[in-house]
N, CA, C, O and CB atoms as a CASP TS submission, in Angstrom:
PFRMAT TS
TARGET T0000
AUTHOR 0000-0000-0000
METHOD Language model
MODEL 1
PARENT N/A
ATOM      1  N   UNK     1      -3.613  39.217 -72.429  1.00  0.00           N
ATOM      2  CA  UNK     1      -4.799  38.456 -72.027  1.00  0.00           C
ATOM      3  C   UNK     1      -5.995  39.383 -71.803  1.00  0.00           C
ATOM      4  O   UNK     1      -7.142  38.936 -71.780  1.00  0.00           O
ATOM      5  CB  UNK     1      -4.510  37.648 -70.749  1.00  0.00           C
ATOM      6  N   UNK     2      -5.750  40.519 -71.658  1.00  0.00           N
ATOM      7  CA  UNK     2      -7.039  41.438 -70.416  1.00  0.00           C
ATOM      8  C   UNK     2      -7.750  41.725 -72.379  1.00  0.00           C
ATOM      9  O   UNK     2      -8.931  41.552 -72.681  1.00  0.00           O
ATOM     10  CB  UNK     2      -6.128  43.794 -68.814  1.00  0.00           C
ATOM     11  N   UNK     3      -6.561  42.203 -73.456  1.00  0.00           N
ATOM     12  CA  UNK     3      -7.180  42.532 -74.722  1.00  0.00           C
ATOM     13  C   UNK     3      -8.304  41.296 -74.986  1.00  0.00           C
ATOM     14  O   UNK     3      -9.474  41.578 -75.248  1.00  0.00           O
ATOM     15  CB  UNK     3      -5.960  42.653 -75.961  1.00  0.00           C
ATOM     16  N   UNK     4      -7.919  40.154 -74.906  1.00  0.00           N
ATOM     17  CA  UNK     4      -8.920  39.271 -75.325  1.00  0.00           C
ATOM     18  C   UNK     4      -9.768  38.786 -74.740  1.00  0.00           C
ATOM     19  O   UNK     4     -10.513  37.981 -75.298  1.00  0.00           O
ATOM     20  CB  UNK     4      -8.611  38.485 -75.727  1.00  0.00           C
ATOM     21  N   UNK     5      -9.949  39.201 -73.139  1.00  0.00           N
ATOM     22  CA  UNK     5     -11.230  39.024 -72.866  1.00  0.00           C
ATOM     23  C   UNK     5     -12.193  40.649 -73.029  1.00  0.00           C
ATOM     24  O   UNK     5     -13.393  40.387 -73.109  1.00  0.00           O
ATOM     25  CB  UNK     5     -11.196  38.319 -71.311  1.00  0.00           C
ATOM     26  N   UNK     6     -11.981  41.812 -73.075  1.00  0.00           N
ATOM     27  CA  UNK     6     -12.156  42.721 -73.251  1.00  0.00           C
ATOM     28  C   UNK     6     -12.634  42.398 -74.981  1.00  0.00           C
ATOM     29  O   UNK     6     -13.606  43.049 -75.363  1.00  0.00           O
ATOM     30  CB  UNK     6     -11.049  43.540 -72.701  1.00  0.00           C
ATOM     31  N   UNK     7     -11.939  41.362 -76.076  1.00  0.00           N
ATOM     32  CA  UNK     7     -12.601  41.441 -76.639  1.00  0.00           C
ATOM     33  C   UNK     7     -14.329  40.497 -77.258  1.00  0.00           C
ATOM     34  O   UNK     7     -15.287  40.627 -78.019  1.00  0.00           O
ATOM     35  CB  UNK     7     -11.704  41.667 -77.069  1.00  0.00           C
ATOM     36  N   UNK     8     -13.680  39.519 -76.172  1.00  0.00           N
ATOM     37  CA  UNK     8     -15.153  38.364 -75.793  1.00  0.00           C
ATOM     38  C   UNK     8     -15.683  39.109 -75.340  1.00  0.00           C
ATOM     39  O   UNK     8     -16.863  38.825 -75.541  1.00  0.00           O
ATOM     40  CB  UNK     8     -15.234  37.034 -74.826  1.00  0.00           C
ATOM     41  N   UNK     9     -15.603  40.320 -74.585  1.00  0.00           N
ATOM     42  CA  UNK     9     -16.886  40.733 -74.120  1.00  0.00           C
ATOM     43  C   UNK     9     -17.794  41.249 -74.932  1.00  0.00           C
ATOM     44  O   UNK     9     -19.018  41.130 -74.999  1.00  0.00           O
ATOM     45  CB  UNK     9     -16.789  41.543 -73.249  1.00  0.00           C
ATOM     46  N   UNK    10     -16.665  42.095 -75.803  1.00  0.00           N
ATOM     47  CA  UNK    10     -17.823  43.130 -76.887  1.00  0.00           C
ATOM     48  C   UNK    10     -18.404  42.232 -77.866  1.00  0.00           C
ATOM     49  O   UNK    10     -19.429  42.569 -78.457  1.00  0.00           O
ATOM     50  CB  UNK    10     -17.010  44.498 -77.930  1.00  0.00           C
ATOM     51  N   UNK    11     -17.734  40.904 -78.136  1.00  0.00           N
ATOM     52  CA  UNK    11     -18.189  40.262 -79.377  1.00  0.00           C
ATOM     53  C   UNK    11     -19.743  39.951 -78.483  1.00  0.00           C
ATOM     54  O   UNK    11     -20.839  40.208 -78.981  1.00  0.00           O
ATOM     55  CB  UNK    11     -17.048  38.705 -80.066  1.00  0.00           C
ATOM     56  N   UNK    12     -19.492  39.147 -76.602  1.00  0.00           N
ATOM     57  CA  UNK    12     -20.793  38.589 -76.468  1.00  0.00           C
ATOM     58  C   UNK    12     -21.753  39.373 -76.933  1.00  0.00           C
ATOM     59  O   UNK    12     -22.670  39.021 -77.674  1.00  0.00           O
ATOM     60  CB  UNK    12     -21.103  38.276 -75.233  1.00  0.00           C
ATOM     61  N   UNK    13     -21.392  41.309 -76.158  1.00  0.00           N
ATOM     62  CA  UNK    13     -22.733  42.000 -76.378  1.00  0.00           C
ATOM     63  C   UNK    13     -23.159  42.381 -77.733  1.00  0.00           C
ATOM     64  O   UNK    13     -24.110  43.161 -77.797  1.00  0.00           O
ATOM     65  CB  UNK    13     -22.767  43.192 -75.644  1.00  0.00           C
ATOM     66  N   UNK    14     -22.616  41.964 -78.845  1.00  0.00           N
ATOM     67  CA  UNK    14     -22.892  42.534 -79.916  1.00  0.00           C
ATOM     68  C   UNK    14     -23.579  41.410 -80.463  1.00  0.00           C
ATOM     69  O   UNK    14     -24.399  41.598 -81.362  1.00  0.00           O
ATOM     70  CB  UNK    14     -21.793  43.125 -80.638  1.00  0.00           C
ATOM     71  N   UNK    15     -23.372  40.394 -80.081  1.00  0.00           N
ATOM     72  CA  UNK    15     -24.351  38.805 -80.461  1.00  0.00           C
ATOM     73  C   UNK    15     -25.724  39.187 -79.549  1.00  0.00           C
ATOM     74  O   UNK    15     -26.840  39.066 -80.055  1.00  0.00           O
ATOM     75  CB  UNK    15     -23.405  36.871 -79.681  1.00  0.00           C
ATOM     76  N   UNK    16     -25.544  39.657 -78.167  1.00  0.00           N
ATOM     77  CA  UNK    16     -26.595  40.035 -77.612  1.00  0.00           C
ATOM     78  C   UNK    16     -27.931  40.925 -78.402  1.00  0.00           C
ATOM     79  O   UNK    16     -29.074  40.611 -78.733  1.00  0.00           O
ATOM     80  CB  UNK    16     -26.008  40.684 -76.617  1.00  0.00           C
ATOM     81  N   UNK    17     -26.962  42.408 -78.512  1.00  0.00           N
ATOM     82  CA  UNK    17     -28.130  42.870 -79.510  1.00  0.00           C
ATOM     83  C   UNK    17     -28.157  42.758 -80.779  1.00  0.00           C
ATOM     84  O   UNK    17     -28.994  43.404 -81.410  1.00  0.00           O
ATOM     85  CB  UNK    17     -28.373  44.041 -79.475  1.00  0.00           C
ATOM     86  N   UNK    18     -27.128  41.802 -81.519  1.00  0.00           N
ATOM     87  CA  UNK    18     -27.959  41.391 -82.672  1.00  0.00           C
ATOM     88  C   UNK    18     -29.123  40.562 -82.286  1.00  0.00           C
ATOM     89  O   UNK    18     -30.092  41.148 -82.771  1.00  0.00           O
ATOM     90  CB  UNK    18     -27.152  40.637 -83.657  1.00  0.00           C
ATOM     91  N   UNK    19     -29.603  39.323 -81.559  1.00  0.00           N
ATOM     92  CA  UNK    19     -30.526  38.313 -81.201  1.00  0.00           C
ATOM     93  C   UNK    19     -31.398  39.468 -81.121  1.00  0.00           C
ATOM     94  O   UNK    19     -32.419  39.509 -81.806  1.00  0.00           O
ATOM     95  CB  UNK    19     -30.293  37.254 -79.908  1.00  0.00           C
ATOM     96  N   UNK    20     -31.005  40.611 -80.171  1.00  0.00           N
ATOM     97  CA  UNK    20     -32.542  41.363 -79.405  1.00  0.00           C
ATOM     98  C   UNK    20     -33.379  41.856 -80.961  1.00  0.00           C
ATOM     99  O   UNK    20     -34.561  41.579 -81.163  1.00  0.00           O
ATOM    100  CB  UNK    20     -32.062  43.291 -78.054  1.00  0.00           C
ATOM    101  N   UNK    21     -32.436  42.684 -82.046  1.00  0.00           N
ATOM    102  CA  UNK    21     -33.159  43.110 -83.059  1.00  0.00           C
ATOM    103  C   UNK    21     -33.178  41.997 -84.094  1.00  0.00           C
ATOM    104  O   UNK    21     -33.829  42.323 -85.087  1.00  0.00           O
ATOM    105  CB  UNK    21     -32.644  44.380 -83.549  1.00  0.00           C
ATOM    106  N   UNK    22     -32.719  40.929 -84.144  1.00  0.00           N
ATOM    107  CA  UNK    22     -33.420  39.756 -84.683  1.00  0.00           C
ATOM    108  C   UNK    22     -34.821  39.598 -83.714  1.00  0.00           C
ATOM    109  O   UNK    22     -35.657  40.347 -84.221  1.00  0.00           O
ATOM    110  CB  UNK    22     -32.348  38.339 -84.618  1.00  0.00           C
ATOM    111  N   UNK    23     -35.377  38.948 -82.573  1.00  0.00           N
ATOM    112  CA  UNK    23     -36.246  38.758 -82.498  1.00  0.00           C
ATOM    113  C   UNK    23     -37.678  39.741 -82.302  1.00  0.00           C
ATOM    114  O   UNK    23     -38.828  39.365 -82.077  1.00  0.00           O
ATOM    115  CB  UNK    23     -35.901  38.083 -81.907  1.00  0.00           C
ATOM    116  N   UNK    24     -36.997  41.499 -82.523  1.00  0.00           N
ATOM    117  CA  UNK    24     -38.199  42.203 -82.612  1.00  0.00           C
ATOM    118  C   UNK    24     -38.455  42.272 -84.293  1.00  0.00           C
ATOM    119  O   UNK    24     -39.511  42.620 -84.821  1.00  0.00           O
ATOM    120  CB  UNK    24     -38.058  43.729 -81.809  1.00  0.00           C
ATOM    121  N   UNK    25     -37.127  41.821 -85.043  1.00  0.00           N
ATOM    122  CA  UNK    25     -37.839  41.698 -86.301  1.00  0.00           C
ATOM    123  C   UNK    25     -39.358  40.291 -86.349  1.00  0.00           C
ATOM    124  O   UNK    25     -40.514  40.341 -86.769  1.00  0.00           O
ATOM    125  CB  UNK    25     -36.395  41.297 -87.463  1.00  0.00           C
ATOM    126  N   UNK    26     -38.637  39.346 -85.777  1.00  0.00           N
ATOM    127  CA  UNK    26     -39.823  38.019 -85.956  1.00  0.00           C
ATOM    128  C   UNK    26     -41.115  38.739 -85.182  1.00  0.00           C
ATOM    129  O   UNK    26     -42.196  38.362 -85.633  1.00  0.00           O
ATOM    130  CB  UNK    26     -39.275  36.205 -84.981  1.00  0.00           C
ATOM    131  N   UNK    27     -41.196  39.740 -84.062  1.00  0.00           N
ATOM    132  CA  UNK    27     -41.961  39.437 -83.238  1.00  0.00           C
ATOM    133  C   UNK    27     -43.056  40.691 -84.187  1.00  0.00           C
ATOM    134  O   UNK    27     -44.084  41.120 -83.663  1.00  0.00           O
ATOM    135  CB  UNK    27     -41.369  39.537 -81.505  1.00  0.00           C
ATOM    136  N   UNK    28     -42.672  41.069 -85.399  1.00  0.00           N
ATOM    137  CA  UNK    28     -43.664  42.308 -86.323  1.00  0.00           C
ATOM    138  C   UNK    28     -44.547  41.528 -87.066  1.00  0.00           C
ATOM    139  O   UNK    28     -45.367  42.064 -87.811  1.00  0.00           O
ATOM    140  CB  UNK    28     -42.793  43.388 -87.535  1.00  0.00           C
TER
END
């Protein structure tokens, strides 16, 4: 169990900074 939230976590933050460098692409 601890593997698969350990791996929701990295998936959230990696959705995180994909969005962040998706929206400094829109924001050029």
């Amino acid at each position: 169990m601890a593997a698969l939230s350990e791996l929701s976590q990295r998936t959230l933050e990696g959705v995180r900074s994909l969005e962040q460098s998706w929206l400094e692409l829109c924001m050029d």
